[in-house]
N, C-alpha and C positions, 0 to 999 in steps of 0.2 A: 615717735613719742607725741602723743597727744597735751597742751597745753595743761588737762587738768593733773597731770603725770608729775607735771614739771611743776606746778603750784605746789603738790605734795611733796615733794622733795623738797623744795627751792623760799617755801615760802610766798608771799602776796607779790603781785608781778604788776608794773604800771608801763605800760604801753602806748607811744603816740605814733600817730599817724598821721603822715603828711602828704596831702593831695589837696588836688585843687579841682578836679573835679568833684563835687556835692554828693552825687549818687554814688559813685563809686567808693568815696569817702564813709560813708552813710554803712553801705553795705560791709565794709571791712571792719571799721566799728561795731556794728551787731554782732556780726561774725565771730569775732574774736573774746567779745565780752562773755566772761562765766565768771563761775565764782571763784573769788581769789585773784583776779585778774580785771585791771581798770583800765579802760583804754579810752584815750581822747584823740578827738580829732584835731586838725590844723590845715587852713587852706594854702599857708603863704610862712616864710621865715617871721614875719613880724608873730604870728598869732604862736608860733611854736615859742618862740621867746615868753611871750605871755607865761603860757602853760608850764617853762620851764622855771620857771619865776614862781609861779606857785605850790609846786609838785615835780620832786626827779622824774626821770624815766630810768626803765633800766633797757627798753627796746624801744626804737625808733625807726619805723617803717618809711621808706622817703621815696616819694616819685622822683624824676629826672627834671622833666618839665616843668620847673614853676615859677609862677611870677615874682619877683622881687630879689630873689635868689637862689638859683637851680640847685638840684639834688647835690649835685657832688661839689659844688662850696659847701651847702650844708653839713656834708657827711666829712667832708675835711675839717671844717670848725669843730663840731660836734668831739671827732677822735682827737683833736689837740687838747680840746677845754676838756671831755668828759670820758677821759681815754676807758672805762669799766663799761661804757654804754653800749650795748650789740645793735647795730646798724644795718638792716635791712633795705638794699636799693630793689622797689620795685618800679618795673618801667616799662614800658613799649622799644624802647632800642633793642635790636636782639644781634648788633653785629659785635664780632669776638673784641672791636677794638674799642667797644661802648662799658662791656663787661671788662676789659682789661682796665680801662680808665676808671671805674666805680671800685675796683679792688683797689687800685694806686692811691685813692681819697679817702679810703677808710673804711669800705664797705665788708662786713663779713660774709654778706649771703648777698648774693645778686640774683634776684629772678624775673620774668619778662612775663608782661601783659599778654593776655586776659591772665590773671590771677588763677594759677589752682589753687584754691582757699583752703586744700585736704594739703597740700606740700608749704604752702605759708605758712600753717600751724605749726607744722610739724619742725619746718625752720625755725621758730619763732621758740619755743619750748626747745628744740637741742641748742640753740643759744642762750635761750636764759638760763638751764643748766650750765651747760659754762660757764657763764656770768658767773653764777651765782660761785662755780667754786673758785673762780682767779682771786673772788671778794674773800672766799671761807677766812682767811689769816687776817681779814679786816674787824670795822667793826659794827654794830648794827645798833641803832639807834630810836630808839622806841619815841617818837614824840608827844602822843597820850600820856606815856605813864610815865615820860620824863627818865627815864633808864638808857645804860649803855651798857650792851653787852661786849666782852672782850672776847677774843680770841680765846683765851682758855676756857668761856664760859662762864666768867666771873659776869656777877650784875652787878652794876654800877650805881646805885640814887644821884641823879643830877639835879641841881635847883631849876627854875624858869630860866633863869640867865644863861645857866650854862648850857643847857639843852638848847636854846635860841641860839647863841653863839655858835655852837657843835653845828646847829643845822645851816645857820649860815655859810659857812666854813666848807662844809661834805656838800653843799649846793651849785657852790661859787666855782666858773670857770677855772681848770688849774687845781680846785679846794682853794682858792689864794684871795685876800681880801686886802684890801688897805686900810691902816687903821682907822682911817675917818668914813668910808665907807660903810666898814662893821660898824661903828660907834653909832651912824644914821639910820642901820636898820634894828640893832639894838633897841634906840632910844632915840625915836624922831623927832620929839620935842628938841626946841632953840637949847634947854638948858642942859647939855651932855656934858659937861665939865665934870662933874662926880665920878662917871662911866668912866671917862677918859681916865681918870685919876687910878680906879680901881681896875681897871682891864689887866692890866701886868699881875696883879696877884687873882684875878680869876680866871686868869690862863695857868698860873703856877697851880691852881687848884687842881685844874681838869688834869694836867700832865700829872699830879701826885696822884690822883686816883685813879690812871693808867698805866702806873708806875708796875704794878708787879707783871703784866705782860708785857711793858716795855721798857725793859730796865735798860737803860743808857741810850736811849734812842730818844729823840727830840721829834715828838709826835706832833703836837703845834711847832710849830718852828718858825722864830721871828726872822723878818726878813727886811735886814738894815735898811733904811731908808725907805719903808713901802710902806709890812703890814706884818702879814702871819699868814703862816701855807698848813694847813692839815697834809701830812707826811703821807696817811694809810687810806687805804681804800673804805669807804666807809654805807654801808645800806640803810635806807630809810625807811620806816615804817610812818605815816603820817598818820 
């Protein structure tokens, strides 16, 4: 299956890539880029952090090698905090005990340097089909036009706040935030006392208008003494 196969099916696809070689970075990047499909690069764990802060992924391409923190702590954090994200370890290791250890960390597809960039693809696109159907029973999140689509296919109108909140939430390691956390990315100004105040009934809000596809199920879900965890798998449109 070719990536543009799987953008038709599957929808807009955002993709990182993590090397720390420049060129080869460079060239996997180009590669990969069409239409429907956005792909960044990253040389190091700190820069993917950045990227991931700005923008989900739904595929993550990872070297073995790399400075600051190697592939497979990568690909282990990655599968705890953002268990829906397809994890591509590509590497130069080619011994069966390198490849057992990248499956054990979280890796779905293992493949070894020089790159076939015709069999990447084609990895890249049968995971993101996946992906995209473990999410189908989730929910998808328009951030332009401020909508939530539900599982049934119901659309949803969401204000600024709650779409902000929604995004923070589907973003955050876990989906799990702590209240003062969300209330700072919310509302970074000193004066967040209103927010604070109002947050419990515009959480009641968003659960009410989730309500007929999730009738008795605690889709935000407060979490005594912390914050709020978004319960369902959720995809981002930016």
């Amino acid at each position: 299956m070719r990536l543009k196969d799987a953008v038709d099916l599957s929808g807009p696809l955002e993709i990182i890539v993590v090397e720390d070689h420049d060129l080869v970075r460079e060239e996997l990047v180009d590669f990969l880029q069409s239409p429907g499909v956005t792909v960044r690069g990253a040389d190091d764990s700190n820069a993917l952090e950045v990227l991931l802060k700005q923008r989900h992924a739904d595929v993550l391409i990872v070297d073995l090698n790399l400075p600051v923190e190697d592939g497979l702590s990568i690909c282990r954090r990655m599968r705890q905090s953002f268990p829906e994200m397809g994890l591509v370890m590509l590497t130069a290791r080619i011994l069966s005990t390198d490849r057992a250890a990248g499956y054990q960390n979280g890796a779905d597809v293992y493949l070894t340097k020089p790159a076939n960039l015709d069999e990447l693809e084609a990895a890249v696109a049968n995971l993101a089909r996946r992906i995209r159907r473990r999410v189908a029973n989730g929910l998808q999140l328009d951030i332009p036009k401020h909508q939530l689509t539900l599982p049934s296919g119901t659309v949803v109108n969401l204000t600024l706040l709650e779409s902000r909140l929604l995004y923070e939430l589907a973003s955050a390691p876990e989906r799990m935030l702590s209240t003062a956390v969300l209330i700072q990315r919310l509302c970074p100004s000193r004066d967040a006392s209103r927010l604070a105040e109002n947050l419990p009934v515009t959480i009641s809000r968003l659960r009410q208008k989730m309500a007929s596809d999730y009738v008795g199920s605690d889709v935000i879900k407060a979490v005594r003494g912390f914050g709020y965890k978004l319960t369902v798998a959720t995809t981002i449109r930016a």
